[in-house]
Each structure stands twice: as C-alpha cells, then as structure tokens.
C-alpha positions in Angstrom: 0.0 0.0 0.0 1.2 3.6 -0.6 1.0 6.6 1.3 -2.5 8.3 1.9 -2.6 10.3 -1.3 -0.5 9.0 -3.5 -3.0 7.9 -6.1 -4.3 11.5 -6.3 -4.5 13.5 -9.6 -0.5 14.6 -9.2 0.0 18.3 -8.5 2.8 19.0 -10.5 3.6 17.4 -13.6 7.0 15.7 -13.1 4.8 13.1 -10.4 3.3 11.7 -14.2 4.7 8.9 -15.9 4.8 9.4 -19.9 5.7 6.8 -22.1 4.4 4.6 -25.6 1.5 3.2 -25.0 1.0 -0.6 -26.2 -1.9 -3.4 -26.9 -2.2 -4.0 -22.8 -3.3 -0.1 -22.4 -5.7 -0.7 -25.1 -8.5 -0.5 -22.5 -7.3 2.9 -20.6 -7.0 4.2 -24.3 -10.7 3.3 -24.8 -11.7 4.7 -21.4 -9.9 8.5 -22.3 -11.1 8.3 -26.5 -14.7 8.0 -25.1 -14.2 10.8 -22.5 -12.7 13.1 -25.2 -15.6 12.6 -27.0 -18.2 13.0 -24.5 -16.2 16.3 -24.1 -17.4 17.8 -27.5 -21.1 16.0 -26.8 -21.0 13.6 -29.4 -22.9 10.3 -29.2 -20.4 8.4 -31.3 -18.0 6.6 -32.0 -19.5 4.0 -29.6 -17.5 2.4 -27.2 -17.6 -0.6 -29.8 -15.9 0.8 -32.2 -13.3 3.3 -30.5 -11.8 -0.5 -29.2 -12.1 -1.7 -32.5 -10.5 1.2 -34.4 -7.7 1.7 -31.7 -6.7 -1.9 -31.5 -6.3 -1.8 -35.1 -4.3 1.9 -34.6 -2.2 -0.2 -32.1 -0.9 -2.5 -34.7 -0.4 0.8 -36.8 2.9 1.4 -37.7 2.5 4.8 -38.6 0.4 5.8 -35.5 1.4 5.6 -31.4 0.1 7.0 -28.8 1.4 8.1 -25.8 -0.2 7.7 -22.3 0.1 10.0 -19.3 -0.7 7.9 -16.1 -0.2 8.7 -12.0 2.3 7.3 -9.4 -0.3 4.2 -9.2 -0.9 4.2 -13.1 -4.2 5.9 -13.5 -4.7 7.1 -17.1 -4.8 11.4 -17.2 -4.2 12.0 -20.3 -3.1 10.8 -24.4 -2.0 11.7 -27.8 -2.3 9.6 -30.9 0.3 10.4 -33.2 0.5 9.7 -37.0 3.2 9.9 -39.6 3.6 10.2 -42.7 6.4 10.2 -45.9 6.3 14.2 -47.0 7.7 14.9 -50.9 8.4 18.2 -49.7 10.7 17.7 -47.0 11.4 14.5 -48.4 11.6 13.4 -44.9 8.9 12.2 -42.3 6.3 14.8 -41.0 3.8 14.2 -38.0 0.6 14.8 -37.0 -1.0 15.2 -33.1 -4.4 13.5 -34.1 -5.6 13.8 -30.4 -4.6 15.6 -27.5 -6.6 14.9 -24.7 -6.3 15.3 -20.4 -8.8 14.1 -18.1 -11.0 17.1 -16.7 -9.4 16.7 -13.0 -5.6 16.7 -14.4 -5.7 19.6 -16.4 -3.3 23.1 -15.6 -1.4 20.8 -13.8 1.5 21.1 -17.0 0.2 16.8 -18.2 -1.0 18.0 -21.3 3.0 20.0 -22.1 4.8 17.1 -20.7 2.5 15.1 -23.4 3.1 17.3 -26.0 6.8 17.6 -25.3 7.0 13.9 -25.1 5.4 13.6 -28.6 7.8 16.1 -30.3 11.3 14.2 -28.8 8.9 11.2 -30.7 9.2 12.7 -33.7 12.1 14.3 -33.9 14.2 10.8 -32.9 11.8 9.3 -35.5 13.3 11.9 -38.2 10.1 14.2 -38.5 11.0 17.6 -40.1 7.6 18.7 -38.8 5.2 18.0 -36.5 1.5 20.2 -36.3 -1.9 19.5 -35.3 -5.4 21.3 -35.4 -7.5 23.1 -32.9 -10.3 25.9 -32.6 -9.0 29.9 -32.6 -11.2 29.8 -29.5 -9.9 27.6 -27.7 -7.5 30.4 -25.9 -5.6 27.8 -23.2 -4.5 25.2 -26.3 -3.4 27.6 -28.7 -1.6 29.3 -25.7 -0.1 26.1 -24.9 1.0 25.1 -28.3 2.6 28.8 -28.8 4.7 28.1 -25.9 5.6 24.9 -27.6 7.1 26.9 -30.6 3.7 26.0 -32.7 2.8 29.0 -35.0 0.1 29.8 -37.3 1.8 32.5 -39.3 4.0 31.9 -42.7 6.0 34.1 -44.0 5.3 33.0 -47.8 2.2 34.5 -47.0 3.2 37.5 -45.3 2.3 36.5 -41.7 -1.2 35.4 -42.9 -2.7 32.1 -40.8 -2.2 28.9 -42.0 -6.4 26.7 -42.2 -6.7 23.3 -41.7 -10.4 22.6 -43.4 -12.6 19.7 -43.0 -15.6 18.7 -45.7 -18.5 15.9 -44.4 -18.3 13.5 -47.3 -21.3 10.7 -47.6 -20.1 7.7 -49.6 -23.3 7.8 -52.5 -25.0 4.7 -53.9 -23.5 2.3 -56.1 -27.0 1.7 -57.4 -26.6 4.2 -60.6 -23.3 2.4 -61.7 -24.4 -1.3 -61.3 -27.9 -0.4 -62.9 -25.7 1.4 -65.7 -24.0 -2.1 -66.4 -27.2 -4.4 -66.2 -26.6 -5.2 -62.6 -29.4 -6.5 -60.4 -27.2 -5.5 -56.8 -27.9 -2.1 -55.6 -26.0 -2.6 -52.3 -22.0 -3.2 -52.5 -20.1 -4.6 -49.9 -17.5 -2.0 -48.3 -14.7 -4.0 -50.4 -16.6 -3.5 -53.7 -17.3 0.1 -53.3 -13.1 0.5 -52.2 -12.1 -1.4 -55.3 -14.8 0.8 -57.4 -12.1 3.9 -56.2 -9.2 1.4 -56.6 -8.8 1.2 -52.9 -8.7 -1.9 -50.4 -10.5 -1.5 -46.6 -8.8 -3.5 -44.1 -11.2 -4.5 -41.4 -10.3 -4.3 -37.7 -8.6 -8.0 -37.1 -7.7 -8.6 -40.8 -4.0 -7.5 -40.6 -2.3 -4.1 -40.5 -3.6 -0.9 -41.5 -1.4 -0.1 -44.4 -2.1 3.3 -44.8 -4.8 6.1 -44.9 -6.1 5.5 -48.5 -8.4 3.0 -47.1 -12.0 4.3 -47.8 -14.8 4.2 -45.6 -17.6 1.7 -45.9 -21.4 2.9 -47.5 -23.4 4.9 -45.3 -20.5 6.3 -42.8 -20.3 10.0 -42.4 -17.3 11.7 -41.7 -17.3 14.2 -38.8 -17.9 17.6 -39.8 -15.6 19.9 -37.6 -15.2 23.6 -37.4 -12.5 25.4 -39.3 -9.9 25.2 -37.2 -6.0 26.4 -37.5 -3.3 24.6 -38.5 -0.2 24.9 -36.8 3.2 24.1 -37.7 6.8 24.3 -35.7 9.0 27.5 -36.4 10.9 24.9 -38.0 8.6 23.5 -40.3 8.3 24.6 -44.2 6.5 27.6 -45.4 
C-alpha cells in the first residue's frame, strides 16, 4: 500500500509517468477516447468501435500513442500520433491527431509534458515537422501550443494564418453504376465500393492498416468539424 494520497491527480507534472503506449493499455486508451468525446457531446463513435478502431491503430505502424498515467498508473491523459512520408521535405512529418487530459488533471503542466513527449517522438523518429489542429477559441491550447514553438503565421504569405479545413463527405449509392451495367445488386459490400475507387478496406482484425487510402464503408459520415487552425513548428516549411 502507498502513502495516503498518493494515487491522487498529481499536482505537478514531473509526479506523471509518460511513455508509448502498447496493446495491454488498449482499455485505458478506450476509457480516455470515449471521455474526449463525450467532451465535445457527441454520441459516437460507440465504445464498440473506438476498441475496434484503436486496437487496429495499435498494430499501426505509422500511429502511437502516448499515455500519461499517476504514481499508481491511473490514465490522465493521451495523444495519438500519426506519420507520414512528405515529398516536400522528403523526410517524415507528424501529426497530433488527439490531445486529450482528463478534466481533473488539467493546468497541472500533463498536457505540455504530453506534447513535449510527442515532439522528442518525432524528432528521434526523423520528422522535419510536427502540427496539429485546434479551434482559434480555444484560448488555453493555442496558448499552450505557442509556448511549444507552434505557429500559425507563414512568411510565404506575409504573416497570414495557416487553415486546416474539413468537408463531411457521404459515400453515394452504387445503385446508378451497377444499374448502368445491367446489374441487379444495388448494395455493394465495403470492399466492392473500395475497389470501385481502386482502394482496399482493411477490417479491424484482418491485418495491419497499411495506410490512410483505405475508404470508408457505404453509409458512414465523416465528422464535420469547425474550421480550425493549423499549426506548424517554427521549423517546419512555409
């Protein structure tokens, strides 16, 4: 047994453990995706399917994700980082997917010592840049990122702000095309519609996620999410 207290939320940051997360934290991972989201009051993903989709993120090799727990290993906090090849810097970049602390452990410096932690990530990992997305009004992020050495600005564009822009896109009826070649089927399988785009879906459990061309299946919506920034290291290209 420990000392009366010490499995409290930690009062400074240096009393939280950081490190790469792995298959056995899949369940503290599901636990802190599904408060993240109940944070911006959406319904979905269900629990179902944020375990399905981060146990196949797990096996990822171009995602990790980074877990900040107490001195008695409760979960406070994550990131999920991707990467990807970049023509332009013809080197790795990376991308902070999700940055999320636990209600009770936040201003207590857990989400800087995650962000920190993710950068020394990329950097040993060979990323020339790392950036992420969040809200203008979300003040206490974009504060924290600043400090960080995360910008908005380019000077390509005379200090203008870079946008990061999301579009809701509905994945529309194969029933036109089949009908068009004398098809009786009106309703493709997930695979069928993918290799209609000359993609392949990889289903949760049938081998590693390859890469993000994957497609979603018929009648999935994407999230529609507010313009947001962009933000990319001082180091980063313009």
């Amino acid at each position: 047994m420990g000392r009366p207290g010490t499995c409290d939320i930690p009062q400074k940051a240096n009393d939280v453990e950081i490190r790469l997360a792995s298959g056995t934290d899949l369940d503290a991972l599901v636990r802190l995706a599904g408060a993240f989201r109940d944070h911006f009051g959406f319904s979905t993903p269900v629990e179902a399917d944020l375990r399905a989709s981060i146990a196949q993120l797990l096996q990822d090799a171009a995602t990790e994700f980074f877990l900040a727990c107490n001195p008695c290993g409760m979960p406070l906090g994550y990131v999920q980082a991707r990467y990807r090849y970049s023509a332009w810097t013809t080197a790795l970049e990376a991308e902070l997917e999700d940055v999320f602390v636990i209600r009770e452990a936040r201003r207590s410096g857990v989400g800087l010592r995650l962000v920190e932690f993710a950068v020394t990530c990329a950097t040993v990992r060979g990323c020339r840049t790392i950036g992420l997305n969040t809200n203008e009004r979300n003040v206490g992020a974009v504060a924290l990122y600043r400090r960080l050495g995360f910008e908005t600005e380019r000077a390509l564009w005379q200090g203008g702000r870079q946008l990061w822009l999301t579009k809701s896109l509905v994945v529309r009826s194969l029933s036109r095309h089949n009908a068009r070649r004398g098809s009786r089927r009106t309703t493709p399988d997930a695979n069928e519609w993918a290799s209609h785009c000359g993609r392949r879906i990889d289903r949760p459990g049938e081998g590693r996620r390859q890469s993000s061309s994957a497609v979603p299946a018929p009648n999935n919506r994407l999230q529609l999410t507010p313009y947001s920034l962009r933000f990319a290291p001082a180091f980063g290209r313009s």
